[in-house]
C-alpha positions as CSV (number, residue, x, y, z in Angstrom):
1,X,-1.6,-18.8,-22.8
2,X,-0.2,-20.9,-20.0
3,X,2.1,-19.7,-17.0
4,X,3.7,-20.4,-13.3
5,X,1.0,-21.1,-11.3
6,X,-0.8,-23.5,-14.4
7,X,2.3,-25.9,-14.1
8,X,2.4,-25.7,-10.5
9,X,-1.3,-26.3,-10.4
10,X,-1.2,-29.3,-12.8
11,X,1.6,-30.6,-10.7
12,X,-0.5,-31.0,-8.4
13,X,-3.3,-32.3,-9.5
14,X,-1.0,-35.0,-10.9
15,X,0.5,-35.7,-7.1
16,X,-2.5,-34.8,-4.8
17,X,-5.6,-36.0,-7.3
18,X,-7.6,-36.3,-3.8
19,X,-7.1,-32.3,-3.1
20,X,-9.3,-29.4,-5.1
21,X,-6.4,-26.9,-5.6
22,X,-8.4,-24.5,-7.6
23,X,-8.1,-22.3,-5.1
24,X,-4.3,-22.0,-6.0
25,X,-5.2,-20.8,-9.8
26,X,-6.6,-17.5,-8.0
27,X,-4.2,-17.1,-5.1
28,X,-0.7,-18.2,-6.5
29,X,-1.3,-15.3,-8.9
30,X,-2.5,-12.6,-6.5
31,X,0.6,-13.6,-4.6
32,X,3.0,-13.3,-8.0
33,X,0.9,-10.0,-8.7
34,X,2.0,-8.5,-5.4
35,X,5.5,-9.8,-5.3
36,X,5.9,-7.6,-8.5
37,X,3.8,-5.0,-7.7
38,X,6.1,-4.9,-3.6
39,X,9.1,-4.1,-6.1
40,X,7.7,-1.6,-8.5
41,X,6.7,0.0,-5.4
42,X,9.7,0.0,-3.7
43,X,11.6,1.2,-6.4
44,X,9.3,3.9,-7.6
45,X,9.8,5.1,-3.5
46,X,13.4,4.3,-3.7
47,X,13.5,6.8,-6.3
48,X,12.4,9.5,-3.9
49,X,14.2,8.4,-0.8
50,X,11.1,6.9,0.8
51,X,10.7,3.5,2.4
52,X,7.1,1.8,2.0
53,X,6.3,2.9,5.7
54,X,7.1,6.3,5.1
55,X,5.1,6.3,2.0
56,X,2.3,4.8,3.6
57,X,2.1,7.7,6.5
58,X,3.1,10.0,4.5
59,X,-0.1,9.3,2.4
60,X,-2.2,8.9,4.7
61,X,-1.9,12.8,5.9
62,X,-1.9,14.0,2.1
63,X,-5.3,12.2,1.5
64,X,-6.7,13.9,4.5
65,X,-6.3,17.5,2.8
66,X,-5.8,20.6,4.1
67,X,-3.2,21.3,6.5
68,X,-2.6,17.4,5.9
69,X,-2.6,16.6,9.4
70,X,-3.7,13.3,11.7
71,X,-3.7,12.2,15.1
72,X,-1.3,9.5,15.5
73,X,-4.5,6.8,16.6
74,X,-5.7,7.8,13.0
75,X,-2.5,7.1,11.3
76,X,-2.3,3.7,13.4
77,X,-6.3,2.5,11.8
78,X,-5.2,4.3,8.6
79,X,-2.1,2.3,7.7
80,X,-2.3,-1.0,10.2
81,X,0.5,-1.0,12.9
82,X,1.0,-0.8,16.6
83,X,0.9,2.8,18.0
84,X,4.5,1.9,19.6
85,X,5.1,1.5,15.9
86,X,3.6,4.3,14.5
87,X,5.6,6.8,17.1
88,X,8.8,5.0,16.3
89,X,7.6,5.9,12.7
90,X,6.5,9.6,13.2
91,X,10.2,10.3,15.4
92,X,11.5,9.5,11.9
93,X,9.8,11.0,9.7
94,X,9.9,14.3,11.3
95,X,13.7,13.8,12.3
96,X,14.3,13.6,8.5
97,X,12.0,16.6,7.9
98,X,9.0,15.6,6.4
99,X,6.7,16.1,9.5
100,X,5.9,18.0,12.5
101,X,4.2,17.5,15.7
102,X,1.8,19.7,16.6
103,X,0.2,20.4,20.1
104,X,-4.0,18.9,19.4
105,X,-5.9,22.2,19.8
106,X,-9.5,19.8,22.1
107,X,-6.9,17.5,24.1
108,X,-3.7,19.3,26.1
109,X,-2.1,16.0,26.4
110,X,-2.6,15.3,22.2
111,X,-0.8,15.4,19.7
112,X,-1.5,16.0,15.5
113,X,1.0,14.6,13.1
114,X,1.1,17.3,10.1
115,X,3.1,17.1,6.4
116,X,5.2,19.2,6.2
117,X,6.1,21.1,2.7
118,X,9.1,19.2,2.3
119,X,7.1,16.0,3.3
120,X,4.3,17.0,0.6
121,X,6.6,17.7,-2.1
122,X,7.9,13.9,-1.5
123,X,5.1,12.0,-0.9
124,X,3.4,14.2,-4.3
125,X,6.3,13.3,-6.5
126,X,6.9,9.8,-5.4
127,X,3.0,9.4,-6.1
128,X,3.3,10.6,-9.7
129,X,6.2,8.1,-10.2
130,X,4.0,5.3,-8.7
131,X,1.1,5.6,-10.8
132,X,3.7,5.3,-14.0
133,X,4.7,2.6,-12.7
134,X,1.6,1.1,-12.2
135,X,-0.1,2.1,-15.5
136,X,3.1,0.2,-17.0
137,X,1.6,-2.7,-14.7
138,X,-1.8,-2.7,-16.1
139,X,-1.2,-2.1,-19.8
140,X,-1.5,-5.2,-21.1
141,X,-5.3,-5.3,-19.4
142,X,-8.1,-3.8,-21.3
143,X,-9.8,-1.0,-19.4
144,X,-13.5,-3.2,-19.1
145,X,-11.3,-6.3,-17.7
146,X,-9.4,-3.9,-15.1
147,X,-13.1,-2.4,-14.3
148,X,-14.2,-6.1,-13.7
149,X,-10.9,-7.0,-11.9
150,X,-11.6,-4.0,-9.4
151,X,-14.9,-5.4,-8.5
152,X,-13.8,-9.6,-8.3
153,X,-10.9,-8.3,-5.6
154,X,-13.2,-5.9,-4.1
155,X,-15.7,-8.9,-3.4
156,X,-12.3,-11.3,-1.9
157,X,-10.7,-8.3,0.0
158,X,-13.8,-6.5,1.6
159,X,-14.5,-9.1,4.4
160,X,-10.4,-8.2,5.7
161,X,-11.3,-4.5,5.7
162,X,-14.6,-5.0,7.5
């Protein structure tokens, strides 16, 4: 079986026989991988009304469990932006309903960012959708390759998260 990247790899190697591209047999696929996986994504959100961002806070309070709520320095670490960003983000979200700011019951001057039920009922559904999707993604893989996939990107990805 032969795809993209092996034609753009063999390219190439034809043009540039002086550079190791190896490297792009990994990475052009990882980045074809999450260019399709960015669009199942979207749509499976779409679906539901939610924008990535949105999906991504909104997670981030349903993982934390009962009464799904998170400072807003959490949600910053938890989902990567700016904190200028993530208030921009939280004046959203709770102008469209789907959470509420709450006064932080240690700090007078804190604040907690809390799901609301309208919020959970989203961010639960467009979940379920997701994972469809993304069984419909992995298929075509046998369930001992996906385990041994898990731990190859686990190995490439862990020194990012560090």
């Amino acid at each position: 079986m032969t795809d993209e990247v092996d034609r753009i790899v063999e390219s190439w190697r034809r043009e540039r026989p002086d550079l190791d591209v190896t490297p792009l047999a990994v990475l052009s696929r990882v980045s074809r991988l999450a260019r399709h996986l960015d669009l199942a994504r979207r749509g499976a959100f779409a679906r539901h009304e939610l924008e990535l961002w949105e999906f991504d806070v909104l997670s981030a309070l349903r993982r934390a469990g009962e009464p799904y709520q998170l400072s807003p320095g959490t949600l910053v670490t938890q989902t990567l932006v700016t904190s200028g960003t993530m208030t921009n983000r939280i004046d959203r979200l709770a102008a469209r309903g789907l959470v509420e700011r709450l006064p932080a019951p240690s700090d007078r001057r804190g604040v907690l960012v809390r799901l609301t039920p309208t919020g959970r009922t989203r961010v639960d559904s467009a979940l379920e959708d997701l994972l469809r999707v993304e069984h419909t993604l992995l298929a075509g893989l046998p369930e001992a390759d996906r385990d041994t996939l898990v731990d190859l990107l686990r190995v490439l990805v862990a020194p990012f998260d560090g």
